[in-house]
C-alpha positions in Angstrom: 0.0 0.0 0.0 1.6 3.3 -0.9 1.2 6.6 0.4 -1.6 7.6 -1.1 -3.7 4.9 -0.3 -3.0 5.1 3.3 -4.0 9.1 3.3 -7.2 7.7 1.6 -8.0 5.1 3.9 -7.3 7.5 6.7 -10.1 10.3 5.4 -12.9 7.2 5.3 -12.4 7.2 9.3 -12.5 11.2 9.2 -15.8 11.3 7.2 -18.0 9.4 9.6 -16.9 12.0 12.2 -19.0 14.4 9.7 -22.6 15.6 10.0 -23.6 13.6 6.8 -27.5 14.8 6.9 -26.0 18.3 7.4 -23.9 17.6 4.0 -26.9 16.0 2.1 -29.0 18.7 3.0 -26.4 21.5 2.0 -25.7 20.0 -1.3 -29.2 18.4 -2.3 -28.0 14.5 -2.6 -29.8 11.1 -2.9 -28.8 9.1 0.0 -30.4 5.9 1.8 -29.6 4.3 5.0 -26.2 2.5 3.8 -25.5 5.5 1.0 -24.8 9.0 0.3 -24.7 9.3 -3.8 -23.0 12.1 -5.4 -21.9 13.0 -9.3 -18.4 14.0 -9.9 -17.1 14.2 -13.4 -19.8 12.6 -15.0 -19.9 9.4 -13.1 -21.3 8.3 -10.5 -20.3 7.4 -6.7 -21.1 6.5 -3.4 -19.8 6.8 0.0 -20.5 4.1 2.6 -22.4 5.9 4.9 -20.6 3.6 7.9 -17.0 3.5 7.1 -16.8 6.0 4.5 -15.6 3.8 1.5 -16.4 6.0 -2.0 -16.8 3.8 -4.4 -18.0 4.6 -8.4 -20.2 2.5 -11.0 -21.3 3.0 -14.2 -24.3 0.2 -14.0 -26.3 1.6 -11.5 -24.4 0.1 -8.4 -25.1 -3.4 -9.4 -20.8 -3.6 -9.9 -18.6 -0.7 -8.3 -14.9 0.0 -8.0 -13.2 1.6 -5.6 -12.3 5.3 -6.1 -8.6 6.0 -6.6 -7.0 9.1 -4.5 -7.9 12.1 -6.2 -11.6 11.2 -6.7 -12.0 9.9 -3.2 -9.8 13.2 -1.8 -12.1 15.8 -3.7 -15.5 14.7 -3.0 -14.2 13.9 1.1 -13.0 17.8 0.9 -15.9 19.2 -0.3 -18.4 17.1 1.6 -16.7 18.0 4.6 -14.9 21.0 4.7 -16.6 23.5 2.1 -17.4 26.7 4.3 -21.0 26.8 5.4 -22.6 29.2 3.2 -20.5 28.4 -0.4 -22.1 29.9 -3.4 -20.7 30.7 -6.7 -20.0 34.0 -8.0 -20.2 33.4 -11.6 -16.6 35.0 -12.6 -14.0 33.1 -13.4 -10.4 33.4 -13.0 -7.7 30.8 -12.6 -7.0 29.5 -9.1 -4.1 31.7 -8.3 -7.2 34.3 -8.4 -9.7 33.1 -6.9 -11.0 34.5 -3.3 -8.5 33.3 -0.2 -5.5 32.2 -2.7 -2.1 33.0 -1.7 -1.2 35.6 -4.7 2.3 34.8 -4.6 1.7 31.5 -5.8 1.2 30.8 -9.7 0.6 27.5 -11.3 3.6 26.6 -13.7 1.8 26.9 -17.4 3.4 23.4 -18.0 2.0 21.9 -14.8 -0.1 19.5 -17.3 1.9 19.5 -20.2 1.9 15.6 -20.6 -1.9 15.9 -20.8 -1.7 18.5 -23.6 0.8 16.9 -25.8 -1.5 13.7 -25.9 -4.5 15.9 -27.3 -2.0 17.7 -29.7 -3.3 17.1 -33.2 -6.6 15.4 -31.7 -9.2 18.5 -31.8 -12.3 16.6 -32.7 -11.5 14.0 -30.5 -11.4 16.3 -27.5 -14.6 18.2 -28.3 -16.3 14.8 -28.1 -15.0 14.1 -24.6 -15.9 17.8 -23.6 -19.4 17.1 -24.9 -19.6 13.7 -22.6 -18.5 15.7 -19.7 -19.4 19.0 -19.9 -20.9 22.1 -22.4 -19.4 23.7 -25.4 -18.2 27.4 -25.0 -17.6 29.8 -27.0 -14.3 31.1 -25.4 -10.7 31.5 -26.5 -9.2 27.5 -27.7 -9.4 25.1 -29.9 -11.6 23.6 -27.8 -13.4 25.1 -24.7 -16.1 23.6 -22.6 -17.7 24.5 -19.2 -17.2 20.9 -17.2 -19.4 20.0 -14.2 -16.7 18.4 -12.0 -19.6 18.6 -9.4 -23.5 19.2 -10.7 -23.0 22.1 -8.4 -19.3 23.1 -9.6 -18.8 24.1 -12.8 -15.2 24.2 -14.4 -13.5 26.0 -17.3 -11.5 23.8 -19.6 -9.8 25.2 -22.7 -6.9 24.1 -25.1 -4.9 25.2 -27.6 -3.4 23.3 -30.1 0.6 23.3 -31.1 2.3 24.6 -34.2 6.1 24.6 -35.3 6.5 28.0 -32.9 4.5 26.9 -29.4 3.7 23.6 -28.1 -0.2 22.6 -27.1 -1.4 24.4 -24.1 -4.3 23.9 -22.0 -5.9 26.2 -19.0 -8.3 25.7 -16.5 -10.4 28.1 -15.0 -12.5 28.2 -11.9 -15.3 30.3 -10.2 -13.5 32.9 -8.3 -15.1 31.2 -4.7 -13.7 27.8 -5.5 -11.8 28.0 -2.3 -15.3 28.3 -0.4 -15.4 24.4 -1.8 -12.2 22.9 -1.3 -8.7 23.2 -0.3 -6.4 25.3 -2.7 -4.6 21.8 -3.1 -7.2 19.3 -4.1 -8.1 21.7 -6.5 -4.9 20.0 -8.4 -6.4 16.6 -7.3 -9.7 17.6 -9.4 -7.5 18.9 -12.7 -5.7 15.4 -12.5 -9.0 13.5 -12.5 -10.7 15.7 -14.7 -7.6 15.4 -17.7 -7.5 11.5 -16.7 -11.4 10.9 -17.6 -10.8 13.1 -21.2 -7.7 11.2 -22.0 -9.8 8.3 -21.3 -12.3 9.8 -24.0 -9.6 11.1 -26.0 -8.5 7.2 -26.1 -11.2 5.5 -26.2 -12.7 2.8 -29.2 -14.7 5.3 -31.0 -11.5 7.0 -31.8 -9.3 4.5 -32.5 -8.3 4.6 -35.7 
């Protein structure tokens, strides 16, 4: 077991300590005696309502998987620590900007550079995973697309694509109250799991040739 499993197994013991009626109510969610059922990213997920297991499915819970780090992390985070009263602003900056960050702190422009050479070249292919996870916007990028990490969180995704003078770029933008959602760093844990499900897209059979 490696380090971040152990962090994650850790938070399932901290979210029973939670009010969980108190977090259904705030953020209007399903839940049943054994369940609390959330969105994120366009799939679905449960948390175990006893020892705080989040688990996703894409069959209507009749088979589930485990969530990995950064989807377990995110939806722990905001189910638990978003500020009592967290609304969005509508604006949107990127998270350096946003309400409560630390200014001095700027997000290298190749953080995700991995993710945006794999989409170099693969424009149509990209629209089609923003249109599975999110809606098209007509904003700056060869592709753009307002993505629902949360039904109640919408992100900014945009890419541009590389020539011979500038390698592809892409930029993520975020309601200027984010931080009234989550921690400043799991922010990064949503990115990662937001570029993993559109490689995933990106990748997938439809597009295989």
């Amino acid at each position: 077991m490696d380090n971040y499993e152990i962090m994650r197994n850790r938070m399932r013991g901290e979210f029973v300590k939670y009010d969980q009626e108190k977090m259904i109510r705030k953020f209007s969610l399903n839940s049943d005696a054994e369940y609390i059922y959330i969105t994120f990213v366009s799939e679905h997920y449960r948390i175990n309502r006893k020892n705080g297991i989040v688990e996703r499915s894409d069959d209507d819970f009749r088979s589930v998987t485990e969530a990995g780090y950064n989807e377990s992390m995110t939806i722990y985070d905001v189910l638990c620590c978003s500020k009592e009263n967290c609304r969005l602003s509508g604006r949107f900056c990127p998270v350096h900007m946003a309400k409560g960050a630390a200014k001095t702190f700027q997000a290298g422009g190749r953080m995700f550079q991995k993710s945006a050479d794999s989409f170099q070249g693969r424009i149509k292919q990209l629209e089609y995973a923003c249109s599975i996870l999110g809606e098209r916007a007509e904003m700056k990028g060869d592709a753009a697309s307002v993505i629902y990490a949360f039904p109640f969180l919408p992100v900014v995704f945009q890419f541009w694509d590389g020539d011979d003078e500038f390698p592809p770029n892409l930029k993520f933008m975020f309601d200027e109250n984010i931080l009234d959602y989550m921690h400043f760093e799991t922010v990064f844990f949503m990115m990662s799991h937001i570029l993993k499900r559109m490689e995933t897209i990106v990748n997938g059979e439809a597009f295989a040739s």
